[in-house]
N, C-alpha and C positions, 0 to 999 in steps of 0.2 A: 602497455598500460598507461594511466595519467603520467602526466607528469607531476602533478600534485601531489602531496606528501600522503602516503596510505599507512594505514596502522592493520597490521594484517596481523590472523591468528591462525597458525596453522590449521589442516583436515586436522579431524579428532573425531574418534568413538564416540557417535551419539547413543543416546537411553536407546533400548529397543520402542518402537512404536506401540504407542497403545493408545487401543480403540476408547474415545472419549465418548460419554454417557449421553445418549439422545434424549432429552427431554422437550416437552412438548413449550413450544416459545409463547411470552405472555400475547396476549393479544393487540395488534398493532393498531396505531393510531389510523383516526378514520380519515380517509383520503388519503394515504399515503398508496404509494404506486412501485412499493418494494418486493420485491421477491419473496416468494416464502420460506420463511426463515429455517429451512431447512440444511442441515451441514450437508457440505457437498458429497461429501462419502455415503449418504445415504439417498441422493437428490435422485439416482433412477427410480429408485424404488417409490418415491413420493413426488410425482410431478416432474421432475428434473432433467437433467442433460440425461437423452435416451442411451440406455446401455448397450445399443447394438453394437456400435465401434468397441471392440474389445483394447483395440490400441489406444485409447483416450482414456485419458486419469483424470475426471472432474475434480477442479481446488474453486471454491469462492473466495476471493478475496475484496476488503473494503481499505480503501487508502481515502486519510483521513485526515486533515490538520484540526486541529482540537485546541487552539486557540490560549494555548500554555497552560491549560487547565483552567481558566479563570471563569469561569461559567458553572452551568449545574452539574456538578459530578453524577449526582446518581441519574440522571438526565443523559448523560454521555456513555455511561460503564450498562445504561439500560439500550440506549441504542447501539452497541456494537453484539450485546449480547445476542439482540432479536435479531440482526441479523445473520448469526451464530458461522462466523466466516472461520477459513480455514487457516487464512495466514492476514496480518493489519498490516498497513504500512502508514507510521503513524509521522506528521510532522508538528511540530513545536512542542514535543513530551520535552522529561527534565532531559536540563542540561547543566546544569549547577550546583548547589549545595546539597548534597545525599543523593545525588544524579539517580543513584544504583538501586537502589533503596526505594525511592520515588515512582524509578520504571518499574520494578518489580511488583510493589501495590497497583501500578495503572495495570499492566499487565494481568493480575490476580484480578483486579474489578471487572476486567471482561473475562476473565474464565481462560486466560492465554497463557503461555509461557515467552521472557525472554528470549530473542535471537540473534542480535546484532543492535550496536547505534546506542544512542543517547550520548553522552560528552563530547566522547572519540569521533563522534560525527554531526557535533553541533544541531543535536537537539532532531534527528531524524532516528527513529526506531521503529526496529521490526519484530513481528510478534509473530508466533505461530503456536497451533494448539496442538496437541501432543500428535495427532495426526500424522503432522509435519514432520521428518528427521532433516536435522541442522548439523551438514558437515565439513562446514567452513565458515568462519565470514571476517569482511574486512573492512576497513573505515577511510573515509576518504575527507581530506581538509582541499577547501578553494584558497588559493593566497587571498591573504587581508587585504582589504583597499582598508588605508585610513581612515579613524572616524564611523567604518559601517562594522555592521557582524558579519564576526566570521560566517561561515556556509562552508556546508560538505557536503556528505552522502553515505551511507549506511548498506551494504551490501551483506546476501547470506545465501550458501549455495545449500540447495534441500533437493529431498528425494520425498513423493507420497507415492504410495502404491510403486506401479513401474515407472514412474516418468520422473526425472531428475530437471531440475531449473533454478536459475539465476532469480534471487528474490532483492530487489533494488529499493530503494528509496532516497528522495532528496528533498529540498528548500531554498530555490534560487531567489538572489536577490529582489527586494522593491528597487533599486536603483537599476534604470536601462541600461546603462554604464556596464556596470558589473555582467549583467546575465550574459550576455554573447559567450566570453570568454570561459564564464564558469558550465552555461551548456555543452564546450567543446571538451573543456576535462572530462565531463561528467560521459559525452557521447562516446570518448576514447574509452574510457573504461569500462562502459557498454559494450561498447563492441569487441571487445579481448576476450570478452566472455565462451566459452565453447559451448555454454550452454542454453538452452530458450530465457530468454529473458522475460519477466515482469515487472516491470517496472513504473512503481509510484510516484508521483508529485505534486507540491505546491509550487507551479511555475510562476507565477507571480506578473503572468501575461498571458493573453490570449492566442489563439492559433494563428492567427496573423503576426506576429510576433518573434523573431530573429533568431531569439533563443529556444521556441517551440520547435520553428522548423529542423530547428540543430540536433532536438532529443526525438522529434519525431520521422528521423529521416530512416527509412527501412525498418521501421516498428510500425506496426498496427495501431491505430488510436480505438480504443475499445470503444469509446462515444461515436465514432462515424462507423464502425461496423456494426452496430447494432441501432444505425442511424436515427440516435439521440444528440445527434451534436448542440440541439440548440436548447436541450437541458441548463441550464446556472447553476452553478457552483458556491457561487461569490456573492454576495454575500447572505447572510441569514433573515436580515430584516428590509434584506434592497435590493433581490438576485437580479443580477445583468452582467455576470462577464462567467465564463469559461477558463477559470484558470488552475482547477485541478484535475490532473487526467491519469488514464492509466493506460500503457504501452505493451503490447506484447507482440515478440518471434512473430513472425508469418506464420509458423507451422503451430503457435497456438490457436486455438480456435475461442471467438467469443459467442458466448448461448444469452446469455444476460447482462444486462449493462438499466443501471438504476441510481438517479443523485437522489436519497432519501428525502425527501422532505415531506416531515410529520411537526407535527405542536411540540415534539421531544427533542428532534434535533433542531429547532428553533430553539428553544433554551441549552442545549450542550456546546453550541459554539459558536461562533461566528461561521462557519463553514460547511455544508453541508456534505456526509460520507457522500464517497462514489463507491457503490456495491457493484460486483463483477464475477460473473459467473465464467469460468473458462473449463476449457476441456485439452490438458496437456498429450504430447506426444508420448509414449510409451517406451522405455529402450534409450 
């Protein structure tokens, strides 16, 4: 595991699973080129990842920096809704004053529950919707360089349906300095994992970039297998760089891959969701 300091919380009995209420998503903004806002637990049934592999457990998930909240909230709690995802991997939520408090209304505004992250992991949190059972998770700090913020990483191990997996999330440095070494913690504790990994972020560089190579070494980049790579990310009102991605197992499978961009997430942050459709192993 890192060598970084982890704040871990033992497995623990989660709630039993329960089936969340499908309702029909408000109407998406025009031109957007997003998925149908359909939860993945329902997505054979209505267009979606085909049910023939009975060994595949479809999860949608949207990893998202949301920009400390400083933008249109109902703008942002309406774009995660429509995309109505099964698990968020959110970066720059609270991390400070009523941290808990804070995550929990974000969370309630999209229709989620708490899983992992916010303080304990400098401001990376994960969300998942009752779908999801959360039967671990743990928090991970980068040593401080002087003068910069700190940075972690937010980790949460889940079961939907049959297929069990590693749910990740982080926020590495603006300083080039920093990201090398904090990719390498961040890759060690990826990789300890025995489980399929998923894994979110705001790398804060592009695929060309020392510190990408470092998280994307034997993981899937969901943007080049569903060859969207040259989607933007970055920023909302000047997209040209690639520096939010999401990572998954080999043995996961990507069916959709989508950076949202509508007049909605133009006003909820500086950053635009990357939506992801995957299809987990079973077992």
């Amino acid at each position: 595991m890192s060598t970084g300091p982890t704040d871990r919380r033992p497995d623990a009995p989660a709630p039993a699973e329960a089936a969340p209420a499908v309702t029909a998503p408000a109407d998406a903004d025009a031109g957007s080129n997003a998925p149908p806002a359909t939860p993945a637990s329902a997505a054979a049934g209505a267009g979606g990842p085909a049910p023939a592999d009975a060994a595949r457990v479809p999860l949608r998930v949207v990893s998202y920096n949301i920009h400390s909240q400083r933008d249109d909230a109902a703008a942002l709690a309406s774009v995660v809704r429509e995309a109505a995802p099964d698990v968020v991997i959110v970066q720059e939520a609270p991390r400070r004053f009523r941290w808990r408090q804070k995550s929990a209304l974000l969370a309630d505004s999209f229709g989620l529950v708490v899983a992992a992250g916010g303080l304990p992991s400098l401001g990376n949190l994960l969300l998942t919707s009752l779908r999801v059972r959360v039967t671990g998770t743990h928090c991970q700090r980068f040593p401080l360089t002087p003068g910069r913020h700190l940075r972690g990483a937010a980790y949460a191990r889940c079961q939907v349906g049959g297929a069990r997996f590693l749910l990740a999330g982080s926020h590495l440095a603006t300083d080039p300095v920093e990201r090398p070494g904090q990719a390498a913690l961040l890759k060690r504790e990826l990789a300890a994992s025995d489980l399929p990994v998923v894994f979110g972020a705001d790398l804060n560089e592009g695929p060309d970039g020392a510190a990408w190579g470092t998280v994307a070494a034997g993981l899937t980049d969901a943007a080049i297998a569903a060859d969207a790579a040259d989607r933007h990310t970055y920023s909302c009102t000047n997209p040209r760089r690639r520096i939010d991605a999401l990572f998954v197992d080999p043995r996961v499978e990507v069916v959709g891959y989508d950076v949202v961009d509508t007049p909605t997430t133009r006003r909820a942050s500086d950053h635009f969701p990357v939506l992801v459709d995957l299809l987990l192993p079973a077992g």
